[in-house]
Structures are given as C-alpha cells and as structure tokens.
VEXSE-334925 format. One line per field, with one value per residue (C-alpha): residue number from 1; x negated, y, z negated; residue in one letter. Coordinates in steps of 0.25 Angstrom, whole numbers, plus 2048, in hexadecimal, padded with zeros to 3 digits. Layout:
BEGIN
nr: (NUM; ...)
X: (X; ...)
Y: (Y; ...)
Z: (Z; ...)
rest: (a; ...)
END
This chain:
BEGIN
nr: (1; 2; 3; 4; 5; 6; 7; 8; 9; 10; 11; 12; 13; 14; 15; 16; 17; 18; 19; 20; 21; 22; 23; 24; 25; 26; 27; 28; 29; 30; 31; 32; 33; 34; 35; 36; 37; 38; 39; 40; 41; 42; 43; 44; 45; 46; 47; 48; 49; 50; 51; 52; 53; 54; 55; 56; 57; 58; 59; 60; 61; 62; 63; 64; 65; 66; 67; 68; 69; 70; 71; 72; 73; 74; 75; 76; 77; 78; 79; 80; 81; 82; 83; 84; 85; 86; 87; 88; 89; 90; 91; 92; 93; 94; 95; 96; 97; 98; 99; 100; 101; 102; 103; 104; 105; 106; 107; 108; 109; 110; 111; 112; 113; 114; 115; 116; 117; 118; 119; 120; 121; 122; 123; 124; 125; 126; 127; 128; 129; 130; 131; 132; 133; 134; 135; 136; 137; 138; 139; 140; 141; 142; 143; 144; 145; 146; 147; 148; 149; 150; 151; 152; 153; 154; 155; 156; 157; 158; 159; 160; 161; 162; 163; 164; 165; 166; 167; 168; 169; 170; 171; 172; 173; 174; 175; 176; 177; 178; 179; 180; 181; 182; 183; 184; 185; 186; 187; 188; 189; 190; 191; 192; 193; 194; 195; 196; 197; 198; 199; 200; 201; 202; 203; 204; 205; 206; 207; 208; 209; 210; 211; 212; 213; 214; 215; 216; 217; 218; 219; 220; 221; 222; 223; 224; 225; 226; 227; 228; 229; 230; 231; 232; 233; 234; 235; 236; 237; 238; 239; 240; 241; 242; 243; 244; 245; 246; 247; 248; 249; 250; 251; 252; 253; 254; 255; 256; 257; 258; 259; 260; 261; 262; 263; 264; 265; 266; 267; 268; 269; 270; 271; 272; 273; 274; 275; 276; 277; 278; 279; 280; 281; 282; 283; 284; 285; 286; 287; 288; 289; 290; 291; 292; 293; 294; 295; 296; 297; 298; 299; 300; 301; 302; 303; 304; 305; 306; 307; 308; 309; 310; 311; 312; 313; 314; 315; 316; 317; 318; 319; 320; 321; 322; 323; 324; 325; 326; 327; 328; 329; 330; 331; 332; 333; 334; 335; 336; 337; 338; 339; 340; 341; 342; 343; 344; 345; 346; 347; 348; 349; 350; 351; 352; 353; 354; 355; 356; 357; 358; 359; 360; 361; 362; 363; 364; 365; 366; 367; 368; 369; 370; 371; 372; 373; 374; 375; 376; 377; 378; 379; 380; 381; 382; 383; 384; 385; 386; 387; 388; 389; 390; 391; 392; 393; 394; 395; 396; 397; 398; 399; 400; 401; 402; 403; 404; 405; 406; 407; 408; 409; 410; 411; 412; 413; 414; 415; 416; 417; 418; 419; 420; 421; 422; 423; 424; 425; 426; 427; 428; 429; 430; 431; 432; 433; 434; 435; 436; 437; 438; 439; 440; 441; 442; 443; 444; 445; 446; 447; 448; 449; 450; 451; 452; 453; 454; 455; 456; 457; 458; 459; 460; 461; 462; 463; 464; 465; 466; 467; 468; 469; 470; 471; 472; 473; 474; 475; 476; 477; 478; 479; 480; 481; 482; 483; 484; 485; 486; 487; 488; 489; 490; 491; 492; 493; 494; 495; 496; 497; 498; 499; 500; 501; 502; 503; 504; 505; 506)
X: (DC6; DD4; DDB; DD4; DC7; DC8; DC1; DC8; DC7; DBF; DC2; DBD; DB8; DB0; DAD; DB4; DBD; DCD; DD9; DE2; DE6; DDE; DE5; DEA; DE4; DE4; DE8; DE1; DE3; DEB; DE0; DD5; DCA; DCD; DC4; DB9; DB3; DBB; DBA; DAC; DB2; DBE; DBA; DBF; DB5; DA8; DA9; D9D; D94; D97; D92; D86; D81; D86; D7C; D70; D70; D70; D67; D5D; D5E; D5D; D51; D4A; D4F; D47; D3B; D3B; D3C; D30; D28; D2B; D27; D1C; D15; D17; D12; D04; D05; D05; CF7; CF2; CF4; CEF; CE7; CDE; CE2; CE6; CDE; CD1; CD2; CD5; CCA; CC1; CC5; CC3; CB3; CB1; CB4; CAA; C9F; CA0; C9F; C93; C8E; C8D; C87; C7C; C7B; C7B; C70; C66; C66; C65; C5B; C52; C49; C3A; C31; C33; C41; C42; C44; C52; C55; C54; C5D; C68; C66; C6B; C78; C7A; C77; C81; C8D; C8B; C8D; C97; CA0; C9E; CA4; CB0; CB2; CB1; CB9; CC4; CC3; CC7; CD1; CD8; CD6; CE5; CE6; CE0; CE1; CDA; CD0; CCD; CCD; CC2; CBB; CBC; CB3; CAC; CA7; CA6; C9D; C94; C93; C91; C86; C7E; C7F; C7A; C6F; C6B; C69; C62; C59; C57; C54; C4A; C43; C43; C3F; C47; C48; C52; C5D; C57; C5B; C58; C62; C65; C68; C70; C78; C79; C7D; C88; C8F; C8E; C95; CA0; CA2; CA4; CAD; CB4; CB8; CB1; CB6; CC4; CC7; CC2; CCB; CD6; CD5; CD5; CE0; CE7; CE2; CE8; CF4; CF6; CF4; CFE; D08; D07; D07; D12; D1C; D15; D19; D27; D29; D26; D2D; D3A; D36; D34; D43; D47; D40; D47; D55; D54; D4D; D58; D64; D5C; D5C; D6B; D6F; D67; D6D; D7A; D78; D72; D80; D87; D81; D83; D93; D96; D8E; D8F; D80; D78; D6B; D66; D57; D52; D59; D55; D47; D4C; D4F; D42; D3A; D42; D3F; D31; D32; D37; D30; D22; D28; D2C; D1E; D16; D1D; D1B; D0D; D09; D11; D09; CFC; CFD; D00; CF4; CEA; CF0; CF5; CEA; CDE; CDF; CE2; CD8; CCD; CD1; CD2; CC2; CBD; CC3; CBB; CAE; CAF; CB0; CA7; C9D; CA2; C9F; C91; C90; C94; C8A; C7F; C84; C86; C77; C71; C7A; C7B; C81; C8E; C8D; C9A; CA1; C9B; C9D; CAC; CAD; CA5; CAF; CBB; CB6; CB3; CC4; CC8; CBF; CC6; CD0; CCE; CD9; CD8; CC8; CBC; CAE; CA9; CB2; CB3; CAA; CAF; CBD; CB8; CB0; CBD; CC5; CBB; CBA; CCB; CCB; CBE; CC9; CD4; CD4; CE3; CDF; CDC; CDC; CD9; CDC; CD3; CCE; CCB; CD6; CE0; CD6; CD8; CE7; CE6; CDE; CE3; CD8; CCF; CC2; CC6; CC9; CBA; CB5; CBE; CBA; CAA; CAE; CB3; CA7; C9E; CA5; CA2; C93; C92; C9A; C92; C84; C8B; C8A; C7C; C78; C7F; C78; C6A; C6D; C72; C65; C5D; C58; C5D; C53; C58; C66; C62; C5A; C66; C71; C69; C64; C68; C64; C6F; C72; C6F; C7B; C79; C77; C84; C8A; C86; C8C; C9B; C99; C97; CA4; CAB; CA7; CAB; CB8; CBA; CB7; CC2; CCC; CCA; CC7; CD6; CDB; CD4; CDA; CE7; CE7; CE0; CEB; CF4; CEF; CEE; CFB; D01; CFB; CFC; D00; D0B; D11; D0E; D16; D23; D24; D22; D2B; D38; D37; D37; D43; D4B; D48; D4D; D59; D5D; D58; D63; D6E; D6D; D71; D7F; D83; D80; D8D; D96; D91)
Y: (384; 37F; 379; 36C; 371; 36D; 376; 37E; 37A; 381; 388; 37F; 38A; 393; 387; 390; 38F; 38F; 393; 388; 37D; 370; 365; 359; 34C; 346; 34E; 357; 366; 36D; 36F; 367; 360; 351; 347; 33F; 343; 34A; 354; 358; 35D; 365; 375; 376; 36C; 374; 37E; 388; 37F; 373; 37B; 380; 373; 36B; 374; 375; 366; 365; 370; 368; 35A; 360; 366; 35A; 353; 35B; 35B; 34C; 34C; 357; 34D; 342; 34A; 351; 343; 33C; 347; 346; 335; 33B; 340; 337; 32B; 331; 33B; 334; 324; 320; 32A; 32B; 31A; 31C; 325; 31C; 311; 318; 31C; 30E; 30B; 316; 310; 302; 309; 30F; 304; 2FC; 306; 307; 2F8; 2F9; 304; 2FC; 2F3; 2FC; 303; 2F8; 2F5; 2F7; 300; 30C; 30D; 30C; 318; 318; 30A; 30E; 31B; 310; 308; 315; 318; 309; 309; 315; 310; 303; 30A; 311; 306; 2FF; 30A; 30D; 2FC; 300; 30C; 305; 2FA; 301; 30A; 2FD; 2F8; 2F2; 2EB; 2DC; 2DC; 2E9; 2E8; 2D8; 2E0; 2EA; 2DF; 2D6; 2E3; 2E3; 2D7; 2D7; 2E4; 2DC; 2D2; 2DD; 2E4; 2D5; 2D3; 2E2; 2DD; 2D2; 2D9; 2E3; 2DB; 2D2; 2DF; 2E3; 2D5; 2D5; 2E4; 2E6; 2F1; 2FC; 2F5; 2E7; 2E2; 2D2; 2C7; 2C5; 2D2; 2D6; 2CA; 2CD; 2DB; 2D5; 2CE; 2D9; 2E4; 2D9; 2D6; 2E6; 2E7; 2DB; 2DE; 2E8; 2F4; 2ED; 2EC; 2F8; 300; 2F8; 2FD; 30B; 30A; 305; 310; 31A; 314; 314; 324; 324; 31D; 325; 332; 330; 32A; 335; 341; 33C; 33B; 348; 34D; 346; 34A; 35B; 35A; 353; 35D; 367; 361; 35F; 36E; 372; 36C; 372; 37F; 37E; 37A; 384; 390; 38A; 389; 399; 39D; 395; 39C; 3A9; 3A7; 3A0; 3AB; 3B7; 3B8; 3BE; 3B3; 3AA; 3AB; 39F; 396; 3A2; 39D; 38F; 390; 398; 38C; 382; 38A; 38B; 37D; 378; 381; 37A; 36C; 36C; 376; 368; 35F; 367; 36B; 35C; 357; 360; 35E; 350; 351; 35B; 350; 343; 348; 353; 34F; 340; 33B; 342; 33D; 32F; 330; 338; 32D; 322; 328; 32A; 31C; 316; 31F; 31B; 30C; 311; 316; 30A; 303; 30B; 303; 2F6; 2F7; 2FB; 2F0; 2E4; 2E3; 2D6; 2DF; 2E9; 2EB; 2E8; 2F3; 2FE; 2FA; 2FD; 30A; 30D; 30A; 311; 31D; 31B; 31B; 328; 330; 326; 32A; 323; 31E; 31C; 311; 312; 315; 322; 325; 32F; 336; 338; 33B; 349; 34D; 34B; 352; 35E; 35F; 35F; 36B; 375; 372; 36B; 368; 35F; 351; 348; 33B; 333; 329; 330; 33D; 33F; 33E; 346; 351; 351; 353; 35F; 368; 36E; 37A; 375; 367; 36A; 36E; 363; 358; 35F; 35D; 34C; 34B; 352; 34C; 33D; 343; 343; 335; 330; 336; 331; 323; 324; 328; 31D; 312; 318; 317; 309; 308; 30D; 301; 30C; 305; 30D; 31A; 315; 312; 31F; 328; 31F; 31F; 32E; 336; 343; 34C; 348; 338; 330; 32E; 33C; 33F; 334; 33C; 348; 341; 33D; 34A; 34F; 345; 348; 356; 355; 349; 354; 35F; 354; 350; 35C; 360; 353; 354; 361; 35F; 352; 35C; 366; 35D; 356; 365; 369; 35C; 35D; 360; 36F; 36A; 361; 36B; 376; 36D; 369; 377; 37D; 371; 373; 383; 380; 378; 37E; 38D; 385; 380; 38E; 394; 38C; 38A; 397; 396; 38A; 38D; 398; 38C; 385)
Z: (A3C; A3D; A33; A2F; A33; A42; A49; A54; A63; A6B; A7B; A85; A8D; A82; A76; A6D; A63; A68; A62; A6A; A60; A5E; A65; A5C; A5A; A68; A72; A7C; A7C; A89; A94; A8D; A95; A98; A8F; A95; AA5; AA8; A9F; AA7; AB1; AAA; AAB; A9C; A96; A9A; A91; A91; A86; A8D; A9A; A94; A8E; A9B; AA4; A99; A99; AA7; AAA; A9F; AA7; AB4; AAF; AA8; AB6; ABE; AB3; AB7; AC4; AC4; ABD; AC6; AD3; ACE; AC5; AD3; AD8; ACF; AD2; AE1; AE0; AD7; ADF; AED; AE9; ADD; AE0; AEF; AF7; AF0; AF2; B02; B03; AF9; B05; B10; B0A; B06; B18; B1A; B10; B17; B23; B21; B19; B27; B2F; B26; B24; B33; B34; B2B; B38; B42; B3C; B3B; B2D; B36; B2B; B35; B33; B22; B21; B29; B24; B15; B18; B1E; B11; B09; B0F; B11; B02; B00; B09; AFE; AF2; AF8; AFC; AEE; AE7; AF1; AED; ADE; ADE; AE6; ADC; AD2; AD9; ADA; ACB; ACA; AD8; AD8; AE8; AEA; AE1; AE9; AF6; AF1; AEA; AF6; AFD; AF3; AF5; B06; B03; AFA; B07; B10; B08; B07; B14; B17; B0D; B16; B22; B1D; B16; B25; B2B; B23; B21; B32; B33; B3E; B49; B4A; B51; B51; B44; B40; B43; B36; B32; B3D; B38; B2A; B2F; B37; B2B; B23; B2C; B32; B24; B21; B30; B2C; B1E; B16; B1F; B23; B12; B12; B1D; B16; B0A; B0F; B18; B0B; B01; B0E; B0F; AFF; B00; B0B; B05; AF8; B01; B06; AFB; AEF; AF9; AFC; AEF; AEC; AF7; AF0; AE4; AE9; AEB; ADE; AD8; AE0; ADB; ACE; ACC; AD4; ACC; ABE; AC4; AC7; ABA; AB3; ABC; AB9; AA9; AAC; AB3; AA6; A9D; AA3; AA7; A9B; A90; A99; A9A; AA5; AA4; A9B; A9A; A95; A9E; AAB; AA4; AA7; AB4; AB8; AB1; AB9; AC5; AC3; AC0; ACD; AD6; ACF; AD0; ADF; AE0; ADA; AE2; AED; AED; AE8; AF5; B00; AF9; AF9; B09; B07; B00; B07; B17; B17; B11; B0C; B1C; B21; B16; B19; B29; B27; B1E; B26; B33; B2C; B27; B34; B3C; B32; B36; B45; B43; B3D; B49; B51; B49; B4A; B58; B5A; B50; B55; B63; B62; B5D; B64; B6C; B60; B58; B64; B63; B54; B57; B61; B58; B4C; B55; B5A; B4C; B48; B55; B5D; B6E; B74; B81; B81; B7D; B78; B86; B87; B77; B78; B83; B7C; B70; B76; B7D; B71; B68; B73; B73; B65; B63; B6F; B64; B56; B5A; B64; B5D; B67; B61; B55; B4B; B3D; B42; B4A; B3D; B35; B42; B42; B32; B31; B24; B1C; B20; B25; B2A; B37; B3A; B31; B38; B46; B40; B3F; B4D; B54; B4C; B50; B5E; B5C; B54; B61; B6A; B61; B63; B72; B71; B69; B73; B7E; B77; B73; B84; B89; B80; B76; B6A; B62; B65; B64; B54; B52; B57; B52; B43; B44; B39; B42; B47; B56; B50; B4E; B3F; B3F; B46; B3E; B31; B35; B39; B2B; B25; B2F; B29; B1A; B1C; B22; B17; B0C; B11; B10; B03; AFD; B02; AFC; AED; AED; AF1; AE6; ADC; ADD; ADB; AD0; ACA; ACD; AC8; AB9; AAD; AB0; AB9; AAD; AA3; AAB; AB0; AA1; A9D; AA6; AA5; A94; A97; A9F; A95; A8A; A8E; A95; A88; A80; A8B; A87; A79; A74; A7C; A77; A68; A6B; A6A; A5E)
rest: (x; x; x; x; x; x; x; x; x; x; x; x; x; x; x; x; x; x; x; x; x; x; x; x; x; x; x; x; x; x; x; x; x; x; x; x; x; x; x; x; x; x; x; x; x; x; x; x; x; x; x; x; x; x; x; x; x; x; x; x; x; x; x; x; x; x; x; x; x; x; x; x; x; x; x; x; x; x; x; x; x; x; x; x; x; x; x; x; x; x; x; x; x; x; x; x; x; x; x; x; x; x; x; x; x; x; x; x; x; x; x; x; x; x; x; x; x; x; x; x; x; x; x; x; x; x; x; x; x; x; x; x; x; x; x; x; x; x; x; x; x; x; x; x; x; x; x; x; x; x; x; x; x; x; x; x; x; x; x; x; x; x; x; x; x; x; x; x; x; x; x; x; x; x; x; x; x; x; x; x; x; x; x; x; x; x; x; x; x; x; x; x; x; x; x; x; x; x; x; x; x; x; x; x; x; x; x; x; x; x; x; x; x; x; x; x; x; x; x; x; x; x; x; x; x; x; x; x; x; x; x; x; x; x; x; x; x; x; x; x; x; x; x; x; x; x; x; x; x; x; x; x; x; x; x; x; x; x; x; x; x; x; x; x; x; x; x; x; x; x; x; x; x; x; x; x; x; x; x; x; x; x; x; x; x; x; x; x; x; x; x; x; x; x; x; x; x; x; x; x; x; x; x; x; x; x; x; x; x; x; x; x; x; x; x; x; x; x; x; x; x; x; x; x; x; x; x; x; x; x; x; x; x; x; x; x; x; x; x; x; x; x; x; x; x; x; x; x; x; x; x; x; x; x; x; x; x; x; x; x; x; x; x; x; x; x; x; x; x; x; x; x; x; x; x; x; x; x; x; x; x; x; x; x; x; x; x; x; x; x; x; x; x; x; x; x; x; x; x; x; x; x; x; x; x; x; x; x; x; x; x; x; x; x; x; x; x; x; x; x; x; x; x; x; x; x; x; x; x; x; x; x; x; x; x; x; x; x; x; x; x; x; x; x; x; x; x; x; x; x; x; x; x; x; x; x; x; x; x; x; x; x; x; x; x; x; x; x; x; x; x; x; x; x; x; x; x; x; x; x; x; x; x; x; x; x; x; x; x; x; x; x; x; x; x; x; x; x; x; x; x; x; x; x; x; x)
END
C-alpha cells in the first residue's frame, strides 16, 4: 500500500503490482492504452486475464451458439418426419385406397348385373354382394379418417362431407338396382331396363364425381408430401453446414484458449478444457451425423419407398376401375364403345405404349414385356409401372414389380379372350371366363394382379416405416439427453480449466 492507502498500479502486461509511481489526478501514464474503443485494439490493454476471460466467454457463446443451432436442425429435423411420415403421407396413401375402394365398389355393383339374380346363379350373386359390402365399409372409413385428419380445415372437412354425401346417393341407387334385378330375375347379362338404369346413375355419378374428388384429393395429399419433401431437406441441407460453422468456430476458440493457457502459464495441456474439446468434438460429429442420416432416410422413406407406394396403389386402383369397365362393357351394350375406351385408357395409364391403340395394345405390350424379361434395364414404357421400374431400390422388388407386369400381361390377354367370346355371340361364355375365379379366368388372373400388387406394395412400405422409425428413434429422447449431456459437460470443464488461472490475479 502507498501512502494514503492507495494501492499500487499494477503492469499491464502481468496484472501485477509495479514499482512505477501512480500517476496524479487526471493525467494518463507514459505509454498507457487510450480510453474508450480504441483501447480494444491496443496490444497493452489485453493483459493475460483479460485474454483468458475474453476467450472463456467466447468459447462459452460459441458453444451455447452451436447448442442452438443443434436444436434447431435436429427439432426440424423430428417436425421432418413427423409431418410426412405420421401426417401427409399416411393421408395420400389413405386417398389413393379410398380411389381403389370406389373402384371396386363399381365393379361389383357392376357384376351383380352381369351375373344376373336367376336361382341358379345365387351363389355367385351373394359372393359379389360381399366384396360389394366390403369396398363400402372400406370407403366409409377412408371418409371418416380423412375427416378427421382434417379436424381444423372448414373447406376440407365440406369436401369430404360433400363425398360423403355423393357415396350415400351412389350406394341407394346400387340399392335400387339391385333390388330391380332381383325382383325381375334376370339372366346373366340381360339385366332389367330399370336396373340397367339405376345402375347407370349410380356409376356416372361415381365417374363424374365420386372418383374425380377422390383423385383430387390424392393428387393434393401427394403434392403436400412433395412440397414438404423438398423444403424439410433443404433445410437440413442448410442447417448441416450451420451446424458445421458454428462447431467449427467453438472448436477454434477452444484450441485458441488451449494455446493461451499453455503460453501464458508455461503449461503443457490443460485436461479439463482437452475434455472439452473432445465433448465438442464428439458433439459435432453426432449432430451433423443426425442431420445427415435423417436427411438420406427421408430420400430413403419419401424417393425410395413412399413414390413407389403411391404410383403401385394408384395402378391398382385403376386397374380395378378397368376390370370394372370390362363388366360394364359386357351388361350395357348401349355403352359399350365408351366403356372399351376407358378400359383402353386405364390400361395406358397402368403401362403408357406410345404410338399404339386398343387394336395393337396388346401387341406392344408383349414386346415390351419380352425386352424388359432379356434385361431389367430396359423399361420401355411409361404409366404407374413404368416409374415404379425406374425406381427399384429394395432387395426383392425387382422380381416382385417384374411379377406385376407379367401378371398385367395375362389379365390383357384374358380381356382379349373375353371380347372375342362376346364377338362370336357366346355372351355366356364371355360372362363365365370374365367372372371365373379359376386361375386362367379373368377374375382369377385379375386376383393374382392384385396379390403382385400387394406384394410389391408391402416391400415399399416396410422400407418406408423403417426409415420413419429409425428416425423417430434416433431423433428422441436419447438424442436430447446426449447433446444436453454432452454441451453441459463441455461448459462446465471449459470454465473448471480456467477458473484456477485467474484466481492467480485476485
């Protein structure tokens, strides 16, 4: 202490005490740092504890800057999956069945025509009765559950209740025909007047707007994923490299508070703040490891399995609208050029042949099934199973997708049979084939595209719930548990290496 109990003025370099003399009231010492700004970037100002607790602080926000922009990425990240794995496409796939219910709804509406309601054939007539019964419930609930998906939007909700309301006018007028047909005991194939009239309403009512809503609200559920796809993994693209920068900057500044430390003290290392560094480490390679891996298996669950699950339902919904077609065009002759075109469309749709018609359809189908069995490379045509071809990513699917298009072969060439039948005058024998459940009948056939379908169908969502699973798991509680874990591990030892340093200067 000096006289007057002043204390002594300490060396800006050191922080210790100096022998100069204090200066007197108001003036500056020779070779003191300027007041203000400017002193930050005079040399003599950053004495070692100003030094050390400039880069502890830094080191700290770059840190808790880097935590946060970890919790960003990675809680998108988890939004990510939840809204096109458990919300957006479960609705598009929910759409795309509620098209396939409706279009087997028909058909069998169809059927209970061309079957006829004659004691003989009761039998074949209930069993129509019971899928038609089945496709209804099914179609009720796709309504219900997309009613309640969309619990918070006045105008969806009047879109599905406006369905709603169209299906209950279909199903009566199905209702009416059926009970015409039975009341007039007609033929296979020669239904009554009345009931052939009924039926009309009812399936121009589904062609008009039952199935149009419908196809509608896939295609917006699918373009919803789409758009979510595409903005949720650019952002974790962008936020990968934020996460990258900020780590990078903490790991910098640590290093640099390291070489402090061991400059400034003469000290090899300091071990808590190596354990820091090593926790940020770690801690940057798992964060850019979850925004990475969620990244790829979103392309796994969305690109890889989620197109192809749309693009196979989507074609079995409309080859079950075709095989409904096929009896349509058999119990209503008054319609029957308009049904063969709409089988022929559908079938386009299905596999797209350029540069053919219905006449040669069949034809071009055979070459390009024969071209693609010499070399699975060779997909040449478009439609459903075309993108399902060119999409090919999990082991089995090849052969199971290969199964669909052979199997689309033999219903095409069972529909040929059946025209044929009905061309020679044996409408009889075109019924029997075209509702035989045998395999080498066309409803046999017709069940064994559906079983390709289903199986293909399953490969690809398997792969997409466990991609989404994965996710989910990786993205949990564990994840926050450990990035908490390991950012309060880094700055408590950053602040345990410091701490003893600058206690030297008190």
């Amino acid at each position: 202490m000096t006289a007057g109990g002043a204390s002594a003025p300490r060396d800006p370099r050191t922080g210790r005490p100096s022998s100069a003399q204090a200066p007197a009231p108001g003036t500056s010492p020779a070779g003191s740092a300027p007041a203000g700004l400017a002193r930050l970037f005079d040399r003599a100002y950053w004495t070692t504890p100003r030094r050390v607790r400039a880069l502890t602080a830094a080191a700290l926000a770059a840190l808790l800057l880097f935590a946060g922009v970890g919790y960003t990425v990675l809680s998108g990240a988890r939004n990510s999956v939840d809204a096109i794995g458990h919300r957006a496409a479960p609705q598009a796939e929910r759409a795309s069945d509620l098209y396939f219910a409706l279009g087997d709804l028909d058909a069998q509406a169809a059927n209970l025509l061309l079957v006829g309601a004659d004691e003989a054939d009761f039998a074949k007539r209930a069993a129509v009765k019971q899928t038609y019964d089945q496709r209804r419930a099914q179609a009720d609930a796709d309504l219900e559950q997309a009613t309640e998906a969309l619990s918070g939007d006045s105008a969806g909700r009047k879109a599905v209740q406006d369905e709603l309301d169209a299906l209950g006018q279909y199903e009566a007028l199905v209702a009416r025909s059926d009970l015409q047909e039975s009341t007039a005991k007609s033929l296979p194939g020669k239904p009554a007047a009345d009931a052939l009239y009924s039926y009309q309403q009812a399936t121009d009512l589904l062609r008009s707007q039952l199935l149009p809503d419908a196809d509608q609200v896939a295609n917006a559920n699918a373009a919803t994923v789409e758009s979510s796809y595409t903005t949720q993994r650019g952002d974790l693209g962008s936020g990968w490299w934020w996460l990258l920068v900020t780590g990078l900057l903490a790991l910098v500044l640590l290093a640099a508070l390291q070489r402090t430390l061991t400059v400034r003290y003469r000290r090899l290392i300091s071990p808590p703040l190596v354990a820091a560094l090593l926790l940020a480490v770690i801690g940057l390679g798992y964060g850019l490891s979850l925004a990475s891996g969620t990244s790829d298996r979103l392309h796994t669950a969305k690109v890889d399995a989620y197109d192809s699950v749309i693009a196979l339902s989507r074609a079995k919904a409309v080859a079950y609208d075709s095989n409904a077609d096929e009896s349509r065009w058999l119990s209503d002759p008054s319609r029957a050029a308009s049904y063969s075109q709409a089988f022929f469309d559908k079938s386009q749709q299905i596999v797209k042949l350029d540069h053919t018609d219905q006449a040669g359809y069949l034809a071009a189908l055979t070459r390009a099934v024969s071209a693609h069995q010499a070399s699975s490379a060779n997909v040449g045509f478009g439609g459903f199973l075309g993108d399902e071809l060119h999409n090919i990513t999990f082991p089995g699917e090849q052969q199971a997708a290969d199964q669909v298009l052979s199997e689309f072969q033999t219903y095409q060439q069972d529909d040929r049979q059946i025209r044929a039948l009905q061309g020679q005058g044996r409408l009889t024998d075109a019924i029997a084939f075209d509702t035989g459940t045998a395999v080498g009948q066309s409803d046999g056939d017709f069940a064994k595209l559906s079983d390709a379908f289903d199986q293909v169908i399953a490969i690809n969502q398997h792969a997409f719930d466990q991609a989404v699973q994965q996710s989910d798991d990786d993205l949990g509680a564990t994840a926050t548990i450990a990035c908490a874990l390991l950012l309060a591990g880094a700055l408590a030892l950053t602040v345990l290496a410091v701490r003893p340093r600058l206690r030297e200067y008190r």
